[in-house]
ZAMARGU-4260 file (C-alpha; in steps of 0.2 Angstrom, whole numbers, plus 5000, padded with zeros to 4 digits):
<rodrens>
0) 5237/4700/4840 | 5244/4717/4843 | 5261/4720/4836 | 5274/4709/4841 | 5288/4711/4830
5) 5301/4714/4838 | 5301/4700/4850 | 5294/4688/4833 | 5302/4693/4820 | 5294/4681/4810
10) 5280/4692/4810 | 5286/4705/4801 | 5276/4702/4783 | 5293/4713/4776 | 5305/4702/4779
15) 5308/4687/4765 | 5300/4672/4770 | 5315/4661/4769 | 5321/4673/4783 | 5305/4672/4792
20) 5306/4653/4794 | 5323/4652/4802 | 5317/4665/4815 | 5303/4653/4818 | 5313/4638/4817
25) 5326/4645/4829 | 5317/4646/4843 | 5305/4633/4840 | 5306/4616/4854 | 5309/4597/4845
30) 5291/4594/4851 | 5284/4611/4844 | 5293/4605/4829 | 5285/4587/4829 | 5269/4598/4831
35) 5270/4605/4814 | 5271/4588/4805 | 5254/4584/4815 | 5239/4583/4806 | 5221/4580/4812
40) 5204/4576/4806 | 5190/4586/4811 | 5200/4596/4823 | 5188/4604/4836 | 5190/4621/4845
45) 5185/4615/4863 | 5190/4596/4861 | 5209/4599/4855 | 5210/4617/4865 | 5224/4611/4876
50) 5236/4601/4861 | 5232/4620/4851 | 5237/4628/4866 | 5253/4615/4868 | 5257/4618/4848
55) 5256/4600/4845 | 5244/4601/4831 | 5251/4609/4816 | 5236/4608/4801 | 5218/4599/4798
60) 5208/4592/4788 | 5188/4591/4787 | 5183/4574/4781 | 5169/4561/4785 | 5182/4548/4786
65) 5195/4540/4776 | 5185/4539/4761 | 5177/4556/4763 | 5172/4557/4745 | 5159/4544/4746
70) 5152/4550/4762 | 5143/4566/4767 | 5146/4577/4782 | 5141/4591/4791 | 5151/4603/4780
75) 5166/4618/4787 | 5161/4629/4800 | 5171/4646/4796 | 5167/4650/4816 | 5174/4633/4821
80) 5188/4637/4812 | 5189/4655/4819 | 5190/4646/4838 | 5203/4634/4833 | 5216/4650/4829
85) 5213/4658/4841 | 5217/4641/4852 | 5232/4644/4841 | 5237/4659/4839 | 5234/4668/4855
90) 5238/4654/4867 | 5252/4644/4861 | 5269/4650/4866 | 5275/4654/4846 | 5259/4658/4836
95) 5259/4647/4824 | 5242/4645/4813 | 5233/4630/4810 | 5233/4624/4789 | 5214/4620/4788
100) 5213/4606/4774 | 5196/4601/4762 | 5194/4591/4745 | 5187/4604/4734 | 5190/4592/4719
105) 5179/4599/4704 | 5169/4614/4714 | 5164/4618/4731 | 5145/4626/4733 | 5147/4626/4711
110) 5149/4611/4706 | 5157/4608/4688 | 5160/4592/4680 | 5172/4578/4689 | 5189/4581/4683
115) 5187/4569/4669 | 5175/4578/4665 | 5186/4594/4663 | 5199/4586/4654 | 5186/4583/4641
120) 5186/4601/4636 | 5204/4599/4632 | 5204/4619/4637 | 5217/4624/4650 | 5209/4641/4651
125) 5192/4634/4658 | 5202/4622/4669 | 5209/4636/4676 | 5192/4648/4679 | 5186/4631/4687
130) 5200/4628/4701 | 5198/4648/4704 | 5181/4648/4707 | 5179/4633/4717 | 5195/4641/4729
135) 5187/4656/4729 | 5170/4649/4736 | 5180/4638/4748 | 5188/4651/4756 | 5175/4658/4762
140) 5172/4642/4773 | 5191/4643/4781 | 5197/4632/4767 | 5217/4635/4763 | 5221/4620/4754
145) 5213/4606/4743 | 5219/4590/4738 | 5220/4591/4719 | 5223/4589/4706 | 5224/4571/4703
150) 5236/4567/4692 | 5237/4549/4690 | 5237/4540/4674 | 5228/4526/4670 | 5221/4513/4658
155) 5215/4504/4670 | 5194/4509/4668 | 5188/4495/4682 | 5198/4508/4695 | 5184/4522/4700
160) 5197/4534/4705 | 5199/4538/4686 | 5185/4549/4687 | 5197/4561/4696 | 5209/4560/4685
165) 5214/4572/4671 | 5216/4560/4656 | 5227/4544/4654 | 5241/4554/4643 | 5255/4565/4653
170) 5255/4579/4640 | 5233/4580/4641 | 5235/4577/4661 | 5252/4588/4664 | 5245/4605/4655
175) 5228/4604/4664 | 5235/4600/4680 | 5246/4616/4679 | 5230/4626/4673 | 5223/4619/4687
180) 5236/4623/4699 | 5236/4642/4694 | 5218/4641/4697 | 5219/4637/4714 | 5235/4646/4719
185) 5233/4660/4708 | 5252/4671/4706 | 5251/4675/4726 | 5242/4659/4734 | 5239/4674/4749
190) 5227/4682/4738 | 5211/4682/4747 | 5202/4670/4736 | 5216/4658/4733 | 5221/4642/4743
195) 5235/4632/4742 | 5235/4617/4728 | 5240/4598/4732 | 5247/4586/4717 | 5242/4567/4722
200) 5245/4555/4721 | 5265/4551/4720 | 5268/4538/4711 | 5261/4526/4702 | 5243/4523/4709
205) 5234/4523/4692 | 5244/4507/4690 | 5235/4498/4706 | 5236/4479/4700 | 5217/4472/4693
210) 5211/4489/4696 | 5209/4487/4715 | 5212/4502/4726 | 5225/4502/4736 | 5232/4489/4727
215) 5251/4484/4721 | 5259/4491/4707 | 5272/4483/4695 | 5283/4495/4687 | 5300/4500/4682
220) 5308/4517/4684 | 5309/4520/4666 | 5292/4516/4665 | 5286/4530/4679 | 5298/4542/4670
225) 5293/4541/4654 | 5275/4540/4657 | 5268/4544/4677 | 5279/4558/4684 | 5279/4568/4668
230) 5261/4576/4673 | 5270/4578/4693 | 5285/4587/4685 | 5272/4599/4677 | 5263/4604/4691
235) 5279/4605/4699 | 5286/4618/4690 | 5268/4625/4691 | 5274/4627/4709 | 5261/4617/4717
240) 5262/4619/4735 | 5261/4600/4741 | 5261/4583/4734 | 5252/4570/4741 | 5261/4550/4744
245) 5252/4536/4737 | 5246/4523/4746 | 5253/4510/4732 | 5269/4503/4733 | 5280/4503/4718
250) 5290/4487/4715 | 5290/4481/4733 | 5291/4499/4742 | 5277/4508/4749 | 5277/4524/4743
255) 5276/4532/4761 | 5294/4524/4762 | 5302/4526/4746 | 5316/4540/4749 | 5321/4537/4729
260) 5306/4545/4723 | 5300/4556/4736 | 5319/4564/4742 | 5330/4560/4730 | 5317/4562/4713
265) 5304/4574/4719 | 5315/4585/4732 | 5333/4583/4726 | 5335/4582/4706 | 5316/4593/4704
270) 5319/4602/4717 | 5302/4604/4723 | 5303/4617/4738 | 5285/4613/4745 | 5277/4601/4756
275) 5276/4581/4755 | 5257/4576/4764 | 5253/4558/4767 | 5238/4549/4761 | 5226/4547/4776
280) 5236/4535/4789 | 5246/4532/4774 | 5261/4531/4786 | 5252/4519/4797 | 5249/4508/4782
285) 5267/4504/4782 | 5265/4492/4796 | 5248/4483/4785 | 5262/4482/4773 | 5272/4473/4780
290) 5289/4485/4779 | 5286/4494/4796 | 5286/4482/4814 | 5277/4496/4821 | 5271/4516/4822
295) 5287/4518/4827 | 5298/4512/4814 | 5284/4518/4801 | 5288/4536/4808 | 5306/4533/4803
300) 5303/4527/4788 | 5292/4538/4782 | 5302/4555/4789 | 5317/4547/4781 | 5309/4544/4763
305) 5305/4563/4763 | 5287/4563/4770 | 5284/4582/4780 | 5265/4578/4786 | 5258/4565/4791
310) 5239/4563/4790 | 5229/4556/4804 | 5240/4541/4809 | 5248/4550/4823 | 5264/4540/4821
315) 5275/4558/4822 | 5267/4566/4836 | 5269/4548/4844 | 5286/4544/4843 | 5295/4556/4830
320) 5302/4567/4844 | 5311/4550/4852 | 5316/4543/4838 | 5326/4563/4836 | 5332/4561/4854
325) 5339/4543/4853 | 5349/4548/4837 | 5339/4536/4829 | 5335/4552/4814 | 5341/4565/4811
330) 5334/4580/4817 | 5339/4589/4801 | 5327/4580/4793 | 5314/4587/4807 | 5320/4604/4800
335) 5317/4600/4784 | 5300/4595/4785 | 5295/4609/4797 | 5304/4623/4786 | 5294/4617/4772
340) 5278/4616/4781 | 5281/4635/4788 | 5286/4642/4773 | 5268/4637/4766 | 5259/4644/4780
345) 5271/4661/4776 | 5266/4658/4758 | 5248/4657/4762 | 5247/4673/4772 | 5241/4662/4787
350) 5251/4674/4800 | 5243/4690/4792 | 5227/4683/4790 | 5224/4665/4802 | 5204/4669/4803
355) 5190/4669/4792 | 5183/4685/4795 | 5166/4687/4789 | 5159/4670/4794 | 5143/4676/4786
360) 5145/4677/4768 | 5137/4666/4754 | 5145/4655/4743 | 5129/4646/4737 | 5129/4647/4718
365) 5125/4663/4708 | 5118/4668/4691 | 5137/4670/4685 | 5143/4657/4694 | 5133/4644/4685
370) 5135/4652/4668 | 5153/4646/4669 | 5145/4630/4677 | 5137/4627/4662 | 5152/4630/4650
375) 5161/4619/4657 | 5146/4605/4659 | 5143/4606/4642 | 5161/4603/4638 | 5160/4586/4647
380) 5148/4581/4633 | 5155/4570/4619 | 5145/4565/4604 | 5154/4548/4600 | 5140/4544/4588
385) 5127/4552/4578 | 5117/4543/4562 | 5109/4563/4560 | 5096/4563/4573 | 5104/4578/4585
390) 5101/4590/4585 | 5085/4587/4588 | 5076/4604/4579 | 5066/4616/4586 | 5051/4610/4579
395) 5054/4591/4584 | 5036/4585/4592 | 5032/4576/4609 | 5051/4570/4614 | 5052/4556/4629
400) 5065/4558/4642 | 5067/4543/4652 | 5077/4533/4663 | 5084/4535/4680 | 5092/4551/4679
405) 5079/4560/4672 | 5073/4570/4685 | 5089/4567/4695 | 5099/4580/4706 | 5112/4574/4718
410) 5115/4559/4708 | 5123/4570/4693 | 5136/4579/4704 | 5149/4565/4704 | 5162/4559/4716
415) 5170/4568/4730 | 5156/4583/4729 | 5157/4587/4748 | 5148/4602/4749 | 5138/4601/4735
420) 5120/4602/4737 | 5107/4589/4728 | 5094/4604/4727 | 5106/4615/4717 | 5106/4603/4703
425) 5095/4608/4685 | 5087/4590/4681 | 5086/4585/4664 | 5068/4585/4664 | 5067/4604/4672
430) 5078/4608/4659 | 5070/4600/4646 | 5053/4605/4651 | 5059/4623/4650 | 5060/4620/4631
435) 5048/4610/4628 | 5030/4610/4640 | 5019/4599/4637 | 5029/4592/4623 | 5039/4583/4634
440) 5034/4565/4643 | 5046/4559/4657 | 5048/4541/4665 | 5062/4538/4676 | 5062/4520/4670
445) 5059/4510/4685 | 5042/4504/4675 | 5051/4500/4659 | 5033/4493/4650 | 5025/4512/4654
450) 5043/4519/4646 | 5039/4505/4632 | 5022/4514/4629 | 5030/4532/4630 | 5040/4526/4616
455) 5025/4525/4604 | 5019/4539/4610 | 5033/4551/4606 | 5041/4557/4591 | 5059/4551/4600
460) 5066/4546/4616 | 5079/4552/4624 | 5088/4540/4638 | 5098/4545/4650 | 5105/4531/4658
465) 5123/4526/4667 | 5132/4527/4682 | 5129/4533/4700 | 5142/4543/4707 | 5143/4531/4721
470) 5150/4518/4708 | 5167/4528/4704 | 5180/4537/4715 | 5189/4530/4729 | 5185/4514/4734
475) 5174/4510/4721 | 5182/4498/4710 | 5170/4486/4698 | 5177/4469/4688 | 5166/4474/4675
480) 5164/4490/4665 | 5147/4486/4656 | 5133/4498/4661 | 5123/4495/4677 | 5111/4480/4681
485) 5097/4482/4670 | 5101/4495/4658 | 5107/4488/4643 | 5091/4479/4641 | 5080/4494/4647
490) 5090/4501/4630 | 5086/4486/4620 | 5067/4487/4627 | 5066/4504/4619 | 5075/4503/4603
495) 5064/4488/4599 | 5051/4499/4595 | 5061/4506/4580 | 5057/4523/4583 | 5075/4537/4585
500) 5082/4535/4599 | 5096/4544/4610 | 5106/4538/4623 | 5114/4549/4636 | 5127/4537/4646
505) 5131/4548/4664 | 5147/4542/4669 | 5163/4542/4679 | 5174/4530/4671 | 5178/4524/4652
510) 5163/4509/4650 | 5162/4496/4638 | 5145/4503/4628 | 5147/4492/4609 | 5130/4486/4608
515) 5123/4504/4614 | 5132/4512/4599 | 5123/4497/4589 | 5106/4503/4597 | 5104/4520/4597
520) 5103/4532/4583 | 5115/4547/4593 | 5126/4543/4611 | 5132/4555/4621 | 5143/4551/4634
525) 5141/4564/4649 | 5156/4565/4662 | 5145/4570/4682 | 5143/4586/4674 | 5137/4596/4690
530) 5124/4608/4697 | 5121/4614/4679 | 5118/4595/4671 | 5101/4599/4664 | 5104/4614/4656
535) 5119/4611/4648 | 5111/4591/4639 | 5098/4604/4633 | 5110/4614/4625 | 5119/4601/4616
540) 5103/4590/4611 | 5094/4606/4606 | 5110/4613/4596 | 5113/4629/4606 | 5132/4622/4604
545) 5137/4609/4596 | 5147/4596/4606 | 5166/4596/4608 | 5168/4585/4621 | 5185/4574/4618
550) 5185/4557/4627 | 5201/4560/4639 | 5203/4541/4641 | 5202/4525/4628 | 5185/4516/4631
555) 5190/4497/4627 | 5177/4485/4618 | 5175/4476/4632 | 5181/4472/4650 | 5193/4460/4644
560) 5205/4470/4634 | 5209/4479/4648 | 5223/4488/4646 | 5219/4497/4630 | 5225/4515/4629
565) 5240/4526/4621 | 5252/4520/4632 | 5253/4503/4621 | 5271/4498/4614 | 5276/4491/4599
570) 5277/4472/4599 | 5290/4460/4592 | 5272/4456/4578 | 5265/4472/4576 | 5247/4474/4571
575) 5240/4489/4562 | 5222/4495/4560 | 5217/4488/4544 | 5224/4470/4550 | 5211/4469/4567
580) 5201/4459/4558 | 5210/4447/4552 | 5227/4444/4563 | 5221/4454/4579 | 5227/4448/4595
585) 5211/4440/4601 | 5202/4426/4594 | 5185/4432/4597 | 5186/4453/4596 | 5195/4465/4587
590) 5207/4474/4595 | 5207/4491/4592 | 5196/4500/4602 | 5179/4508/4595 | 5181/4524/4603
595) 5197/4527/4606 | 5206/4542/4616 | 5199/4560/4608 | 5185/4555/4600 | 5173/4564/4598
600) 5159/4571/4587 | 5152/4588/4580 | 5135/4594/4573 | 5146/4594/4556 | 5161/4588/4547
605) 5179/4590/4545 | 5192/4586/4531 | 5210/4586/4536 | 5223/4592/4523 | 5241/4586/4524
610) 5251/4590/4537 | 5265/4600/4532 | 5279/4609/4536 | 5289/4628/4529 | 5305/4620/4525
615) 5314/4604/4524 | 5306/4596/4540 | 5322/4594/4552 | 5325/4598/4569 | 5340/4602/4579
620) 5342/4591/4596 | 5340/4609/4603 | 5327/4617/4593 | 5309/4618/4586 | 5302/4615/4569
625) 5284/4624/4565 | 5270/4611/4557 | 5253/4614/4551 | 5239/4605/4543 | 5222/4614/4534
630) 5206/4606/4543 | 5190/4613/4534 | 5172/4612/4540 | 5161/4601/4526 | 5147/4603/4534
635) 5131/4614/4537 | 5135/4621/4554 | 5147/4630/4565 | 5157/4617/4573 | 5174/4614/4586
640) 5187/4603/4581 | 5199/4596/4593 | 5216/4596/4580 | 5227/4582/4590 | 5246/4583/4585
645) 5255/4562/4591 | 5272/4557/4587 | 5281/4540/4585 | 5297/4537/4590 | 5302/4522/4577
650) 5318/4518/4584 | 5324/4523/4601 | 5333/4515/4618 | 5317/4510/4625 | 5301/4506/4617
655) 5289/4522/4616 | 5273/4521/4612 | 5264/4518/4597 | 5256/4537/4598 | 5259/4550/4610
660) 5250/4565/4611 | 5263/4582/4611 | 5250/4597/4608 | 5232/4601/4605 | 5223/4616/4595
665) 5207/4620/4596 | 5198/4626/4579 | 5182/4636/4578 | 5176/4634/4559 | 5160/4641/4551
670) 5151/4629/4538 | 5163/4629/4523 | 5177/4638/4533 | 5195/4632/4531 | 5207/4636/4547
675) 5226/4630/4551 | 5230/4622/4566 | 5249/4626/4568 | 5261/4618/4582 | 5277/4623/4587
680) 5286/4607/4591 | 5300/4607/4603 | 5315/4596/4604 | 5312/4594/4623 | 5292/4589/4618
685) 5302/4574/4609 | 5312/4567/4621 | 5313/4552/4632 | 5321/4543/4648 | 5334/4527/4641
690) 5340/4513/4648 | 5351/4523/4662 | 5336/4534/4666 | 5343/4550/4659 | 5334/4561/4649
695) 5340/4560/4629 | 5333/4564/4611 | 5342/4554/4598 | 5346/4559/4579 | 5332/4551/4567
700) 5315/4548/4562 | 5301/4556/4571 | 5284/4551/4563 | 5272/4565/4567 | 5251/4563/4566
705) 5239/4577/4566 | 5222/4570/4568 | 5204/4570/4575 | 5208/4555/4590 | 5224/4542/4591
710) 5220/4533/4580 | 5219/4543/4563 | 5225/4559/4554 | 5238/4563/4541 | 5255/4558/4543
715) 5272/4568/4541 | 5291/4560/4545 | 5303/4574/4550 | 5321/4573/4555 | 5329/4575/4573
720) 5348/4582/4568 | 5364/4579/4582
</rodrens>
């Protein structure tokens, strides 16, 4: 590019990048402006050469379509990429870069396990070694920004974008989605293996009425305060470079629209300083939403509310320079949008470095790649129930695998996997076969009378059943959240025989699995675990490590008590655990749910001790207060607990839930060993939005639980001072 400096000063890398972007800016045209708000799909160096050239396209993304994560496509071309810039950057008039865009969700060429998956491992550290892995192998295709994490809450298991989520609990979903954000952005997002990260989706999707996508959400301010922008403020003041707009509306307004949320909550009183992105023709949407009469008044609306890009509805570059020039909006807020979006670009080290370079590297996975493939995979396990039969021991005899995913690739990769490859998947019958030889039998259960027979045949049977990744993500809502046609009698056909059985339930989404638990001897439930699925199911079945797995979401008893999660509120007639089954709420179930958010089994046992605290067990509305509790392994093998610290708020403003999570500590115990989880509880960990939306912490009782999951542990009252 030579040096041109002096006649750019925006090009000087020495300057601040604050001062960089008004040099820009100032000599930038309303069109050229309007440009940078401008993104495309599959941009094309020959096709969009003369709107490059003009500076009318500002950033692209590489999708299949709309619902990209469903679909597969021809991958990123880093030399494609390479011809766009320099459509860009050598022929426009200013200079300006292209922001290239890709979902790289849970991996890129690696795949780890689906985000739900990851939130499993309840370990912030992994998450972060997995975002930095899957942006350093996407940059090598040109990729500078993914859309993720997911941080929408749910408790709504019908909806299959849950499988992209982080958890249903803001504290669980908040911390990982700032691991995750330092993942992918690193300290400097212009580090050569780092790209830019994108919170989505805001606000309120995980609401989606009946579980629909795209659907209507019904909710208070208090209620997205208190709950679903807690995990958006975190990866916030992470400093996530973007935030995606949902395509829900909240209360009657379309999120593209709402300037409460997006200006006045997310840009003015947070004071996030990055980019807003429309969903895909979110913008457009406005008008199928009956808000908008037009394109044109959606433009308006949406650059009004606060949205900087708009993504594939092509409603700025259409009209937002007229709308400027009839003093129909105000071109401050252009300047707004387009400081922000230059200042990422700046960020990103786009002008120093606008080309891929070496458009010939590999970023297929490698030895040591996989290796932290298969940590991660393996913490996607969770041993919800075991009568004793795993781990199966070494010198178990002939064991059965069967069912569809035995010998399955592509199918374990889960959703949004876009350049994943199904050959870079270990099977379950590979891995096991590895182990085993000819002590293994495999059928992949579409002849369920031969699967019958290797029953009889085997010492035990292990089943691998559960669902396709096709059946969660976007778009792939169900109205009921039993396993897949057919299964649950497979299952039934195979535990008629009365000889052990395990069931390994695949899955991207909470499913209703009562009668499984009834049926089989051990259940493990497996979140798409990724390229190293095989390997790491040996690991855990075989007792190479024992399972730590945490499930990151309620599983109800059945469809029908949808909602059930820790977001519950106390009633006017409360119900407690020991009364489900005799005043529950339902005529013909209990109530509570069987599995319940972070459960989840070891290879041994743990006793909890009372949770305690040094001293008199009062905290200042200012301060902290240290609590412990003694968790000792009873058992005959090394083992992880998971030591969950909730709280209840008996008397406040609002109602609060029943249990909150506030903090987490992993504990490593050898058989017989006794260790302390310690938490350091802050007054701020406590606190709460009232009736007037303002945050407060009132003087009182606090009811802390230290536990194994929601739903038990040992309790401790303390005292919040004025």
């Amino acid at each position: 590019m030579g040096d041109h400096t002096s006649d750019r000063p925006w090009l000087d890398a020495a300057l601040p990048v604050p001062e960089r972007v008004e040099h820009l800016l100032g000599r930038m045209t309303l069109q050229e402006k309007v440009g940078q708000t401008h993104q495309v799909a599959n941009i094309h160096p020959h096709d969009d050469a003369a709107q490059l050239a003009a500076g009318s396209i500002g950033s692209s993304l590489f999708a299949s379509g709309a619902t990209g994560g469903n679909e597969r496509d021809e991958g990123v071309l880093a030399v494609n990429i390479d011809a766009v810039q320099r459509h860009a950057v050598e022929e426009s008039r200013l200079g300006i870069p292209v922001l290239f865009g890709r979902d790289v969700i849970h991996g890129h060429r690696t795949v780890c396990p689906i985000p739900l998956g990851l939130a499993a491992s309840f370990d912030e550290s992994l998450v972060e070694e997995v975002a930095a892995l899957a942006a350093a192998e996407a940059v090598v295709d040109g990729v500078a920004w993914t859309f993720a994490p997911m941080v929408d809450l749910s408790e709504e298991p019908r909806w299959g974008r849950v499988a992209e989520s982080l958890g249903e609990t803001p504290v669980l979903s908040g911390r990982l989605a700032a691991a995750m954000v330092r993942g992918f952005q690193g300290a400097d997002p212009s580090d050569a293996d780092r790209i830019a990260a994108c919170a989505k989706h805001f606000a309120g999707y995980g609401l989606s009425a009946g579980g629909r996508d795209y659907d209507s959400v019904s909710v208070g301010e208090n209620t997205l305060r208190n709950l679903h922008l807690r995990p958006f403020h975190q990866a916030v003041e992470a400093g996530v470079g973007t935030v995606m707009a949902a395509f829900n509306d909240v209360d009657g307004t379309p999120m593209h629209a709402h300037r409460h949320l997006l200006r006045d909550v997310l840009k003015g009183e947070w004071g996030f300083d990055g980019v807003v992105v429309a969903d895909w023709n979110g913008i457009g949407q406005l008008v199928l939403q009956g808000v908008a009469a037009d394109l044109r008044d959606a433009a308006r609306q949406a650059i009004e509310a606060g949205v900087d890009l708009d993504m594939c509805s092509g409603s700025y570059a259409a009209h937002l320079a007229d709308l400027v020039e009839s003093g129909e909006v105000d071109v401050a807020l252009v300047d707004d949008a387009v400081r922000r979006l230059l200042t990422l670009k700046f960020r990103l080290g786009l002008f120093e470095k606008p080309y891929v370079g070496d458009v010939g590297r590999s970023n297929a996975p490698t030895a040591q790649t996989r290796q932290l493939a298969r940590r991660a995979a393996r913490a996607a396990h969770v041993l919800v129930s075991n009568n004793g039969l795993l781990p199966l021991a070494a010198a178990t005899g002939t064991v059965h695998l069967s069912g569809p995913y035995a010998e399955a690739g592509e199918e374990l990769l889960g959703t949004w996997t876009l350049d994943g490859r199904g050959e870079d998947v270990v099977s379950p019958a590979v891995a096991f076969a590895e182990r085993l030889g000819d002590r293994l039998l495999v059928t992949d259960g579409r002849f369920s009378d031969r699967a019958v027979q290797q029953v009889r045949n085997a010492d035990v049977t292990v089943a691998v059943v559960g669902e396709h990744p096709w059946r969660s993500g976007e778009a792939n809502s169900v109205t009921d959240i039993g396993l897949p046609a057919g299964q649950l009698d497979y299952v039934r056909q195979l535990a008629r025989i009365g000889k052990p059985l395990v069931v390994v339930v695949y899955t991207g989404r909470p499913l209703e699995l009562g009668e499984v638990l009834d049926l089989a001897d051990a259940v493990l439930v497996v979140w798409h675990p990724g390229v190293e699925a095989g390997p790491a199911l040996a690991d855990v079945v075989f007792g190479d490590v024992s399972p730590h797995g945490r499930l990151p979401m309620t599983f109800p008893r059945t469809t029908g008590h949808i909602p059930t999660s820790t977001h519950q509120r106390p009633t006017g007639r409360v119900i407690t655990l020991d009364q489900d089954d005799r005043q529950g709420r339902y005529l013909d179930d209990r109530v509570f749910p069987r599995l319940p958010f972070g459960h989840g089994l070891a290879y041994t046992t743990f006793d909890y001790g009372a949770l305690r605290t040094g001293g008199p067990g009062e905290l200042a509305v200012d301060g902290e207060l240290v609590v412990e509790v003694d968790v000792t392994n009873t058992g005959d093998r090394a083992g992880r607990e998971v030591v969950q610290l909730s709280f209840r708020d008996p008397v406040a403003q609002v109602t609060r839930p029943l249990t909150e999570l506030v903090d987490w500590v992993a504990l490593d115990l050898e058989p017989g060993e006794k260790g302390t989880a310690t938490f350091t509880v802050r007054s701020d960990q406590l606190a709460y939005y009232g009736r007037d939306n303002v945050l407060r912490l009132d003087p009182g009782e606090i009811v802390l639980t230290a536990g194994p999951d929601a739903l038990h542990g040992s309790r401790l009252s303390i005292t919040v001072n004025a």
